[in-house]
C-alpha positions in Angstrom: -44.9 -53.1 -124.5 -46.6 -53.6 -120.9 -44.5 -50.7 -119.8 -45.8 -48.5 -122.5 -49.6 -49.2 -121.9 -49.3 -49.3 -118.4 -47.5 -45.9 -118.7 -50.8 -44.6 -121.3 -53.1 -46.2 -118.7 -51.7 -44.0 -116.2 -51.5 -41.0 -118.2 -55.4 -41.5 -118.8 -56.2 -42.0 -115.4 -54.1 -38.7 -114.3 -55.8 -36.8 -116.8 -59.4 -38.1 -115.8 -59.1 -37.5 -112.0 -57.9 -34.2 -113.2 -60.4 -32.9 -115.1 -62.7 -34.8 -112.5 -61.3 -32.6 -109.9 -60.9 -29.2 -111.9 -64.3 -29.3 -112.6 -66.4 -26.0 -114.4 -65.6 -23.4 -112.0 -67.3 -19.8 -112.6 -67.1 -15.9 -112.1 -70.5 -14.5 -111.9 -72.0 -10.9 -112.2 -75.6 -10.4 -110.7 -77.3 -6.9 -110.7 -80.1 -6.6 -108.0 -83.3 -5.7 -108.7 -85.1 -2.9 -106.9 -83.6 0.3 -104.8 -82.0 1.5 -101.7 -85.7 2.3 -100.3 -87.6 -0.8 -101.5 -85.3 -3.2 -101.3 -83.6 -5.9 -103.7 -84.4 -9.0 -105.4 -82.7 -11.3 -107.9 -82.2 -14.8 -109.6 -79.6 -16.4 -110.2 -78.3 -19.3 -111.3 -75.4 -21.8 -112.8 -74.9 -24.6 -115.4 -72.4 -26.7 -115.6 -71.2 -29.4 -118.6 -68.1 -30.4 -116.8 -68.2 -33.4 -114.6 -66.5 -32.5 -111.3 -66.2 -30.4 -108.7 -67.0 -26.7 -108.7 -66.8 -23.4 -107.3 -69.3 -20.8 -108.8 -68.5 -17.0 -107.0 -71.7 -14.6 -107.5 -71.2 -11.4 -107.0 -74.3 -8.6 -106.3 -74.2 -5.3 -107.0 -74.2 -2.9 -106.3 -73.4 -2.7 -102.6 -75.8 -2.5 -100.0 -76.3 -0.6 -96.7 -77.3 -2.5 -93.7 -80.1 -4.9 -94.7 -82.0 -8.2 -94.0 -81.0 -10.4 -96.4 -82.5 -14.1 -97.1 -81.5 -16.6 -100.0 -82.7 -19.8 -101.4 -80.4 -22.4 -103.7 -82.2 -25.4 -105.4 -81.3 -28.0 -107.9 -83.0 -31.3 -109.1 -81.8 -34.7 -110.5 -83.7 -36.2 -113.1 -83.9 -40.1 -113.2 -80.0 -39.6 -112.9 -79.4 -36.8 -115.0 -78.5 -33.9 -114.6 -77.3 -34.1 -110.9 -75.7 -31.4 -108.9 -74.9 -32.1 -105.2 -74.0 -29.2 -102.9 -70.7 -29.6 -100.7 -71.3 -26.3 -98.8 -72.2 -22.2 -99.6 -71.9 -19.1 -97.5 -73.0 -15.7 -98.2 -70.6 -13.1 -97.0 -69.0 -15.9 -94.6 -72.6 -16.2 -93.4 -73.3 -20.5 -94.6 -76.3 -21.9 -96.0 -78.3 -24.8 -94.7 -78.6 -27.9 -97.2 -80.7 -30.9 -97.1 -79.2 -34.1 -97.6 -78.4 -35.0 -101.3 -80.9 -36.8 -103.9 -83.3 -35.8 -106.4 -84.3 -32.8 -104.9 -81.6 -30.5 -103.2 -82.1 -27.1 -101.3 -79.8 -24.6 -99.4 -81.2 -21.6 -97.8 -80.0 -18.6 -95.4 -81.9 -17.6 -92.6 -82.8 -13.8 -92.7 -79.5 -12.4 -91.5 -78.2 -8.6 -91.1 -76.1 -7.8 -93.7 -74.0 -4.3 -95.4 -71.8 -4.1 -98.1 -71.0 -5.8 -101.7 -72.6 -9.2 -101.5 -70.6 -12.4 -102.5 -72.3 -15.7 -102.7 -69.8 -18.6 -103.2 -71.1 -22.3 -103.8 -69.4 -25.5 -103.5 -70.2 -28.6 -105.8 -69.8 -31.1 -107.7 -71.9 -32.2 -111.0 -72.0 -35.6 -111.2 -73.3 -35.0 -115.6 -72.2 -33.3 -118.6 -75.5 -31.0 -118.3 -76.3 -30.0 -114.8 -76.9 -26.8 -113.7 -78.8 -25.0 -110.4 -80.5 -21.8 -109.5 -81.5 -19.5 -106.6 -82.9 -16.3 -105.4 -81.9 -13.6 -103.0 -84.4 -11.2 -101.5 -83.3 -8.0 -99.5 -85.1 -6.1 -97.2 -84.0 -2.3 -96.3 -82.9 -1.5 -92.3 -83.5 1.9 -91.7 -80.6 4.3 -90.8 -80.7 5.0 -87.3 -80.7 9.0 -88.3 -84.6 8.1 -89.7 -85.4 6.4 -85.9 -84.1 9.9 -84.7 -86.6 12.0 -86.8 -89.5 9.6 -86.1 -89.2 9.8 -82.6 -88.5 13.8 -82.6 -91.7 13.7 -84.8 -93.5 11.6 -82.2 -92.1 14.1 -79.6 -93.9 17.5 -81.5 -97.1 15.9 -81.8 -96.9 14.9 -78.4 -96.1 18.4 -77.1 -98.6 19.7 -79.2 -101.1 17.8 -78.0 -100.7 18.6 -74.6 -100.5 22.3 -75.6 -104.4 22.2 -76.8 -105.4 19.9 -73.8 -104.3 22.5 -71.5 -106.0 25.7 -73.7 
């Protein structure tokens, strides 16, 4: 009889670590907000109801040229409820900074040069049944070197026709 609840206890625990460790782990689409010329913004966000770890993958689209790209992460515990703490996250192999856990967490990315399709993968764990965290991303357009090249050619008529009426 030991044998068989020690066995059960065992089984329990094994299945508890496991779905502790498993976690609530997500695939998530995010369509950018703007254009090519203005730039890009969006939200985005997870929840969880799953205690454990996680990995959420975001993926933006669509692609984008070479850019300047800056992005926020935040969650915030409630009296104990509803935590999230943040192992790590990196943007395109580019990682986030995070302050320390506790009721209020952030992770941000310094303005960074970016180009391509944009994944944003977050490490985690959610410590409740009903956690969840959200974030922004904001890019800014780099001009193709091609436009430099016509803005300086520009630069270069007015200048020679400047100096053409001076002279006359």
């Amino acid at each position: 009889m030991k044998l068989k609840s020690l066995l059960i206890g065992t089984v329990m625990a094994a299945t508890s670590i496991t779905s502790y460790a498993a976690g609530d782990s997500q695939s998530i689409p995010v369509v950018l907000n703007g254009s090519p010329a203005a730039g890009y913004s969006a939200h985005f966000g997870a929840d969880h109801s799953v205690v454990g770890a996680f990995t959420d993958v975001f993926t933006f689209s669509p692609a984008v040229g070479p850019s300047l790209l800056n992005a926020w992460v935040q969650t915030m515990n409630l009296g104990g409820n509803h935590d999230i703490d943040f192992y790590s996250a990196d943007l395109n192999g580019n990682a986030l900074t995070f302050t320390p856990t506790g009721v209020f967490e952030s992770g941000w990315l310094n303005p960074t040069w970016v180009s391509g399709p944009l994944v944003l993968t977050v490490y985690g764990i959610s410590n409740s049944v009903s956690a969840s965290y959200s974030g922004t991303l904001n890019i800014d357009p780099v001009p193709e070197p091609e436009t430099y090249i016509m803005m300086l050619g520009g630069l270069g008529i007015l200048s020679y026709i400047g100096r053409r009426r001076k002279k006359s």
